[in-house]
PAZAZA-72984 format. One record per residue (C-alpha): residue number from 0; residue in three letters; x, y negated, z. Coordinates in Angstrom, 3 decimals. Each point is the difference from the previous one (the first is absolute). Example, Ala and Ser with C-alpha at 12.3 -4.5 7.8 and 13.67 -1.06 7.14 Angstrom:
BEGIN
<ketor 0; 'ala'; <12.300; 4.500; 7.800>> <ketor 1; 'ser'; <1.370; -3.440; -0.660>> 
# end
This chain:
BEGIN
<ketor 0; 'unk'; <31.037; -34.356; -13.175>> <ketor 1; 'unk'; <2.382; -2.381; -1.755>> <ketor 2; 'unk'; <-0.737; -2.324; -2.804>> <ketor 3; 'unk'; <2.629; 1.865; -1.378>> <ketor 4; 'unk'; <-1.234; 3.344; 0.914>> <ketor 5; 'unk'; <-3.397; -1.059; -1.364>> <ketor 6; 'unk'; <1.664; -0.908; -3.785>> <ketor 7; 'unk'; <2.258; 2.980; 0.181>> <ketor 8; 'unk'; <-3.325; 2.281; 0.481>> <ketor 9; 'unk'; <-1.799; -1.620; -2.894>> <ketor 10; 'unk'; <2.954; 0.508; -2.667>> <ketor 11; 'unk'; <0.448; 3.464; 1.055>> <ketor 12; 'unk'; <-4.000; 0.858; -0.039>> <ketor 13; 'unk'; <0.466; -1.590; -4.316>> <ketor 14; 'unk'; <2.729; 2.424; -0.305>> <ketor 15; 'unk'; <-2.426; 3.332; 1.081>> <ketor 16; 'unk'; <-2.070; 1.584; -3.084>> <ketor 17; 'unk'; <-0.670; 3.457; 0.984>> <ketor 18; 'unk'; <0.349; 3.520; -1.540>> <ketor 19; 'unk'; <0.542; -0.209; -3.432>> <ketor 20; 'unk'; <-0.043; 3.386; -1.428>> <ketor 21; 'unk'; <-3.228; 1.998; -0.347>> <ketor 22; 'unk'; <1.581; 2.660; 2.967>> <ketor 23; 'unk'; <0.598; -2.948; 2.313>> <ketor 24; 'unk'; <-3.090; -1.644; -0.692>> <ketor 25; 'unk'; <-2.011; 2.916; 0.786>> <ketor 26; 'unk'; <1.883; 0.730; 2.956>> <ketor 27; 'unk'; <-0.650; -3.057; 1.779>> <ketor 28; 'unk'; <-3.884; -0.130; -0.874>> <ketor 29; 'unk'; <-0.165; 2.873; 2.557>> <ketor 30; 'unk'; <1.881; -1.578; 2.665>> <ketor 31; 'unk'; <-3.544; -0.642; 1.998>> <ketor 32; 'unk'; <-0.328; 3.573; -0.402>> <ketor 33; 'unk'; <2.825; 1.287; 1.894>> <ketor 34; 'unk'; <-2.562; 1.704; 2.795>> <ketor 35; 'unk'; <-3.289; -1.623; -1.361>> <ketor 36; 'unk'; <-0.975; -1.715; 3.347>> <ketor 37; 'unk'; <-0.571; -3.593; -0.849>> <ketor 38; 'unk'; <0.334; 0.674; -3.831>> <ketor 39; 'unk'; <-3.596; -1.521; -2.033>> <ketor 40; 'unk'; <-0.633; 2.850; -1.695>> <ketor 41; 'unk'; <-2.230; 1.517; 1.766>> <ketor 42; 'unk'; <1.050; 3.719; -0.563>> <ketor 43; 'unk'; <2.993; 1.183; -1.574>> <ketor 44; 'unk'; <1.334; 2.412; -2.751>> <ketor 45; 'unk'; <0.606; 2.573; 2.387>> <ketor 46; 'unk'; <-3.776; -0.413; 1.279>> <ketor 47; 'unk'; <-2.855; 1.558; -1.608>> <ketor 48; 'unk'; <-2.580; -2.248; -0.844>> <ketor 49; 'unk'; <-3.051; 2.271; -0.328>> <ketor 50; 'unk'; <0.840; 0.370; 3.767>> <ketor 51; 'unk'; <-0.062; -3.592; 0.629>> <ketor 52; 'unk'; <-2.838; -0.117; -1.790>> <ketor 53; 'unk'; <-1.905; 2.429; 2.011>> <ketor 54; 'unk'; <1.795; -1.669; 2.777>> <ketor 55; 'unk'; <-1.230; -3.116; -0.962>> <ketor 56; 'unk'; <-3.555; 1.179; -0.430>> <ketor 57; 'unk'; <-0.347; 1.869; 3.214>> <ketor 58; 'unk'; <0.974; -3.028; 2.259>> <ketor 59; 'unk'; <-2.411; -2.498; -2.528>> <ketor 60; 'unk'; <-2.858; 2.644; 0.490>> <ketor 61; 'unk'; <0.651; 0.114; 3.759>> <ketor 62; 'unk'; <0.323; -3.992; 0.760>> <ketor 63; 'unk'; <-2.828; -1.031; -2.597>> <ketor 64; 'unk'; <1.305; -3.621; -0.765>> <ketor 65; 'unk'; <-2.607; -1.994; -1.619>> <ketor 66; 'unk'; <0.969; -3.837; -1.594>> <ketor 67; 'unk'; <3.439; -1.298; -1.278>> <ketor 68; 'unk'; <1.692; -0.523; 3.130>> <ketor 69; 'unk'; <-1.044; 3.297; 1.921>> <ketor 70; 'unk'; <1.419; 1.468; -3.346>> <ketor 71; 'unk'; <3.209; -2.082; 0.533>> <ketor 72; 'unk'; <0.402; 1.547; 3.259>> <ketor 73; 'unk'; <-0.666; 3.446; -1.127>> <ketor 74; 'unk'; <3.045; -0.349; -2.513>> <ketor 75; 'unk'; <2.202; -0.905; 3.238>> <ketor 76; 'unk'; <-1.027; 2.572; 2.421>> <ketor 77; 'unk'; <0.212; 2.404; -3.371>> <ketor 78; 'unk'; <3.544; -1.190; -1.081>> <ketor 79; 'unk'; <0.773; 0.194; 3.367>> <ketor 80; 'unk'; <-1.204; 3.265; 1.121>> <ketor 81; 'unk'; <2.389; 1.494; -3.050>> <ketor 82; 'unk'; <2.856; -1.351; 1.042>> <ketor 83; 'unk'; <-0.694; 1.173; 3.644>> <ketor 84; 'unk'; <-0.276; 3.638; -1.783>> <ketor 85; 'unk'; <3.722; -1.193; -1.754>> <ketor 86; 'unk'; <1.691; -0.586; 3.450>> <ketor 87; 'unk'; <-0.660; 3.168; 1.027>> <ketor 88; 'unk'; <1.687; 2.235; -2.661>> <ketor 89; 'unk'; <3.060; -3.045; 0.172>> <ketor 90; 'unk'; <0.128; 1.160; 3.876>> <ketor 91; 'unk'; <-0.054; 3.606; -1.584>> <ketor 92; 'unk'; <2.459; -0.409; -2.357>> <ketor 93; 'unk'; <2.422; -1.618; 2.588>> <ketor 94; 'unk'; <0.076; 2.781; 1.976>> <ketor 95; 'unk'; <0.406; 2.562; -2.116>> <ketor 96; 'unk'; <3.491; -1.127; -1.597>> <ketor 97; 'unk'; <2.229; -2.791; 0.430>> <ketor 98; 'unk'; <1.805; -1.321; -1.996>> <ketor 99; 'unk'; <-2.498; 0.628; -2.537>> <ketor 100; 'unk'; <-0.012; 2.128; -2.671>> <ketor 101; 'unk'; <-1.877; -2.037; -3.134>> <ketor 102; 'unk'; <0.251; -3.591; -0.767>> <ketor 103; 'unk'; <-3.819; 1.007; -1.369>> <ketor 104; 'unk'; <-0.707; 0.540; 3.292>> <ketor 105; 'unk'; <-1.970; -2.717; 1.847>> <ketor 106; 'unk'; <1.654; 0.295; 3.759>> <ketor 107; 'unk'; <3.089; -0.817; -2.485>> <ketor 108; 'unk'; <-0.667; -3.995; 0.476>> <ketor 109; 'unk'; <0.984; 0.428; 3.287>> <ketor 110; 'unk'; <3.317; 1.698; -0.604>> <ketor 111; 'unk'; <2.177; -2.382; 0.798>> <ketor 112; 'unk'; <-1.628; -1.446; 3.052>> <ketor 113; 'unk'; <1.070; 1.146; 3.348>> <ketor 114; 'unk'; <-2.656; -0.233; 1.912>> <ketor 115; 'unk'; <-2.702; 1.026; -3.056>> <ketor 116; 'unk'; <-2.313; 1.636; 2.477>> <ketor 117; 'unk'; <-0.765; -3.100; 1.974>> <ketor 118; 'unk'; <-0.189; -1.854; -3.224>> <ketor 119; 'unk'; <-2.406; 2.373; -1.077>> <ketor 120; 'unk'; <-2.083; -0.363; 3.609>> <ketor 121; 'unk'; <0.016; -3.597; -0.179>> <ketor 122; 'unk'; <-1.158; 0.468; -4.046>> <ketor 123; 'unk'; <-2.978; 2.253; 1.606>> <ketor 124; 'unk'; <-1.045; -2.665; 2.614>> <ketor 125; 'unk'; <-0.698; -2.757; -2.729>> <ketor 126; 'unk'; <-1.831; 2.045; -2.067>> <ketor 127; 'unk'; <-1.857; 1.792; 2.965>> <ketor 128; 'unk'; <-0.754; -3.427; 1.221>> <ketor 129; 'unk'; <-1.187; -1.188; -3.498>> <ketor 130; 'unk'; <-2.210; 2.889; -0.173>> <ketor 131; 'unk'; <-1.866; -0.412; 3.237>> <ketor 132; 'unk'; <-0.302; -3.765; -0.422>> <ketor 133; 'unk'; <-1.802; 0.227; -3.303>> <ketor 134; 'unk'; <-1.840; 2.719; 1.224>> <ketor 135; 'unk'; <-0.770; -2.028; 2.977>> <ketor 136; 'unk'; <-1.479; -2.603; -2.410>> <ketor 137; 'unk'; <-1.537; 2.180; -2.190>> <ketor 138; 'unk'; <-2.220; 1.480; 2.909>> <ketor 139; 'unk'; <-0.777; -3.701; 1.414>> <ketor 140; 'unk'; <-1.524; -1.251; -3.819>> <ketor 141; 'unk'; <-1.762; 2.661; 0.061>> <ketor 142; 'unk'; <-1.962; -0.161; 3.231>> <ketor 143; 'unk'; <-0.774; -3.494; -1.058>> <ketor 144; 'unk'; <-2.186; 1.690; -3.163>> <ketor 145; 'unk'; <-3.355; -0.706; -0.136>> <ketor 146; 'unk'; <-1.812; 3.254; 1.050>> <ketor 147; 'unk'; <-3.521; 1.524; -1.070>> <ketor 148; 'unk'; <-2.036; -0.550; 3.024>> <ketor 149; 'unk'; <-3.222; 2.011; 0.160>> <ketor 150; 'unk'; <-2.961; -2.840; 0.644>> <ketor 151; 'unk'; <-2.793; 1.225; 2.520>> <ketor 152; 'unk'; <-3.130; -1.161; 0.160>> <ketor 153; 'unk'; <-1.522; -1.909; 2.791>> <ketor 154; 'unk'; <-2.808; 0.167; 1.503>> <ketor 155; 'unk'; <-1.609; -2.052; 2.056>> <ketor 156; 'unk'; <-0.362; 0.588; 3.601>> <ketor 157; 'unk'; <2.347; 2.942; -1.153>> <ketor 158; 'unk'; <-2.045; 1.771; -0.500>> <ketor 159; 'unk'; <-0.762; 2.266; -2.940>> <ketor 160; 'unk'; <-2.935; -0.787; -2.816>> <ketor 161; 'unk'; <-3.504; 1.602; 0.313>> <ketor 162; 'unk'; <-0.003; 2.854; -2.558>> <ketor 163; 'unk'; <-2.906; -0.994; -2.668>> 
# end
Protein backbone atom coordinates (compact mmCIF):
# COMPACT_ATOMS: atom_id res chain seq x y z
CA UNK A 1 0.00 0.00 0.00
CA UNK A 2 0.89 3.58 -0.91
CA UNK A 3 2.02 6.30 1.35
CA UNK A 4 -0.78 7.81 -0.13
CA UNK A 5 -3.12 4.99 0.26
CA UNK A 6 -1.95 4.73 3.88
CA UNK A 7 -3.01 8.76 4.64
CA UNK A 8 -6.10 8.43 2.56
CA UNK A 9 -7.19 5.34 4.97
CA UNK A 10 -6.48 7.27 8.13
CA UNK A 11 -8.66 10.50 7.15
CA UNK A 12 -11.43 8.39 6.06
CA UNK A 13 -11.30 5.98 9.37
CA UNK A 14 -11.69 10.09 11.45
CA UNK A 15 -14.59 10.61 9.27
CA UNK A 16 -16.58 7.07 10.56
CA UNK A 17 -18.74 7.55 13.93
CA UNK A 18 -21.28 4.92 13.81
CA UNK A 19 -25.10 4.62 14.25
CA UNK A 20 -26.39 7.50 15.73
CA UNK A 21 -29.96 6.99 16.43
CA UNK A 22 -31.15 4.68 19.23
CA UNK A 23 -32.70 2.12 16.17
CA UNK A 24 -29.30 2.07 14.49
CA UNK A 25 -27.41 1.74 17.50
CA UNK A 26 -29.24 -1.18 18.62
CA UNK A 27 -29.15 -2.71 15.38
CA UNK A 28 -25.58 -2.95 15.04
CA UNK A 29 -24.93 -4.24 18.76
CA UNK A 30 -26.44 -7.49 17.36
CA UNK A 31 -24.41 -7.76 14.37
CA UNK A 32 -22.25 -10.74 16.22
CA UNK A 33 -25.51 -12.24 16.59
CA UNK A 34 -26.55 -12.76 13.14
CA UNK A 35 -26.39 -16.88 13.65
CA UNK A 36 -24.73 -16.83 17.19
CA UNK A 37 -21.67 -19.00 16.20
CA UNK A 38 -18.67 -17.04 17.27
CA UNK A 39 -20.86 -14.38 19.11
CA UNK A 40 -19.49 -14.04 23.28
CA UNK A 41 -22.56 -14.42 24.65
CA UNK A 42 -22.71 -17.54 25.46
CA UNK A 43 -26.48 -18.28 24.76
CA UNK A 44 -28.83 -16.13 23.11
CA UNK A 45 -32.37 -14.54 23.46
CA UNK A 46 -33.85 -17.14 21.53
CA UNK A 47 -32.13 -19.81 23.96
CA UNK A 48 -33.50 -20.80 27.17
CA UNK A 49 -31.25 -20.49 29.86
CA UNK A 50 -32.71 -22.84 32.49
CA UNK A 51 -31.74 -25.33 29.68
CA UNK A 52 -28.28 -24.19 29.51
CA UNK A 53 -28.24 -24.28 32.87
CA UNK A 54 -29.18 -27.82 33.24
CA UNK A 55 -27.00 -28.18 30.26
CA UNK A 56 -24.33 -26.69 31.93
CA UNK A 57 -24.75 -28.73 35.08
CA UNK A 58 -25.06 -32.10 33.50
CA UNK A 59 -21.70 -31.88 31.55
CA UNK A 60 -19.92 -30.13 35.05
CA UNK A 61 -21.44 -33.15 37.05
CA UNK A 62 -20.20 -35.61 34.41
CA UNK A 63 -16.42 -34.19 33.86
CA UNK A 64 -15.89 -33.27 37.69
CA UNK A 65 -13.26 -30.40 37.17
CA UNK A 66 -11.54 -29.65 40.31
CA UNK A 67 -8.97 -26.25 40.53
CA UNK A 68 -9.09 -22.97 38.44
CA UNK A 69 -7.78 -24.15 35.31
CA UNK A 70 -9.72 -27.59 34.98
CA UNK A 71 -12.67 -25.08 35.62
CA UNK A 72 -11.33 -22.89 32.74
CA UNK A 73 -11.51 -25.76 30.53
CA UNK A 74 -14.87 -26.84 31.58
CA UNK A 75 -16.24 -23.29 30.47
CA UNK A 76 -14.66 -24.12 26.88
CA UNK A 77 -15.76 -27.58 26.28
CA UNK A 78 -19.28 -26.10 27.90
CA UNK A 79 -19.45 -22.96 25.61
CA UNK A 80 -18.47 -25.11 23.08
CA UNK A 81 -20.66 -28.03 23.33
CA UNK A 82 -23.73 -25.26 23.00
CA UNK A 83 -22.76 -23.95 20.10
CA UNK A 84 -22.21 -27.49 18.60
CA UNK A 85 -26.10 -27.98 19.69
CA UNK A 86 -26.57 -24.26 17.63
CA UNK A 87 -25.07 -25.65 14.32
CA UNK A 88 -27.33 -28.17 14.18
CA UNK A 89 -30.75 -26.38 14.18
CA UNK A 90 -28.67 -23.56 11.66
CA UNK A 91 -28.20 -26.85 9.35
CA UNK A 92 -32.02 -27.36 10.15
CA UNK A 93 -33.15 -24.20 9.44
CA UNK A 94 -31.23 -24.11 6.04
CA UNK A 95 -32.94 -26.78 4.78
CA UNK A 96 -36.15 -26.19 5.53
CA UNK A 97 -36.57 -22.73 3.56
CA UNK A 98 -34.42 -20.64 1.58
CA UNK A 99 -34.44 -17.66 1.24
CA UNK A 100 -35.43 -17.37 4.71
CA UNK A 101 -38.38 -16.39 6.13
CA UNK A 102 -37.38 -14.13 9.51
CA UNK A 103 -34.54 -11.82 9.86
CA UNK A 104 -35.11 -13.23 13.75
CA UNK A 105 -34.14 -16.24 12.48
CA UNK A 106 -30.54 -17.36 13.18
CA UNK A 107 -29.69 -19.39 9.71
CA UNK A 108 -30.65 -15.63 8.56
CA UNK A 109 -26.75 -14.51 8.99
CA UNK A 110 -26.06 -16.60 6.33
CA UNK A 111 -28.56 -15.23 3.85
CA UNK A 112 -26.61 -13.62 1.69
CA UNK A 113 -23.75 -16.03 1.39
CA UNK A 114 -23.69 -18.44 -1.41
CA UNK A 115 -22.13 -21.09 -0.26
CA UNK A 116 -23.64 -20.71 3.65
CA UNK A 117 -23.60 -24.44 4.12
CA UNK A 118 -19.88 -24.86 3.77
CA UNK A 119 -19.46 -21.77 5.79
CA UNK A 120 -21.46 -23.29 8.30
CA UNK A 121 -19.24 -26.82 8.03
CA UNK A 122 -16.11 -25.05 8.25
CA UNK A 123 -17.86 -22.90 11.45
CA UNK A 124 -18.56 -26.62 12.94
CA UNK A 125 -14.92 -27.85 12.45
CA UNK A 126 -13.38 -24.96 14.65
CA UNK A 127 -15.60 -25.32 17.24
CA UNK A 128 -15.61 -29.24 17.06
CA UNK A 129 -11.91 -28.97 17.13
CA UNK A 130 -11.96 -26.48 20.11
CA UNK A 131 -14.10 -28.80 21.94
CA UNK A 132 -12.03 -31.92 21.69
CA UNK A 133 -8.78 -30.06 22.32
CA UNK A 134 -9.88 -28.68 25.64
CA UNK A 135 -11.40 -31.74 26.39
CA UNK A 136 -8.24 -33.39 25.44
CA UNK A 137 -6.54 -31.21 28.11
CA UNK A 138 -9.00 -31.38 30.52
CA UNK A 139 -8.67 -35.31 30.69
CA UNK A 140 -4.64 -35.06 30.68
CA UNK A 141 -4.69 -32.49 34.12
CA UNK A 142 -6.63 -34.64 35.45
CA UNK A 143 -4.77 -37.93 35.28
CA UNK A 144 -1.90 -35.96 36.64
CA UNK A 145 -4.16 -35.54 40.15
CA UNK A 146 -2.83 -36.83 43.04
CA UNK A 147 -4.90 -40.00 43.84
CA UNK A 148 -5.89 -41.71 47.30
CA UNK A 149 -3.74 -44.71 47.32
CA UNK A 150 -4.74 -47.39 49.83
CA UNK A 151 -1.29 -48.08 52.03
CA UNK A 152 -0.75 -51.90 52.89
CA UNK A 153 1.05 -53.09 55.44
CA UNK A 154 4.20 -55.04 55.22
CA UNK A 155 5.28 -57.65 56.70
CA UNK A 156 8.28 -59.04 56.96
CA UNK A 157 9.26 -62.13 55.23
CA UNK A 158 5.66 -61.42 53.82
CA UNK A 159 4.35 -62.90 55.73
CA UNK A 160 1.34 -62.17 57.92
CA UNK A 161 1.59 -61.26 61.96
CA UNK A 162 1.08 -64.01 64.63
CA UNK A 163 -2.47 -63.43 65.95
CA UNK A 164 -1.98 -62.52 69.89
Amino acid sequence: MSLKQLTANRINSGKSTGPKTEGGKQSSSKNSLKHGLLSRQTFLPNENPIEFEKFFNDLWDSLKPDGHLEALLMDRIITNAWRLRRVTTLDVAMMKASPFDEDTDLASGFRTNADRFSILSRYEVALERSFYRSLQELVKLQSLRPRDIEVLPVFENDMEPEKA
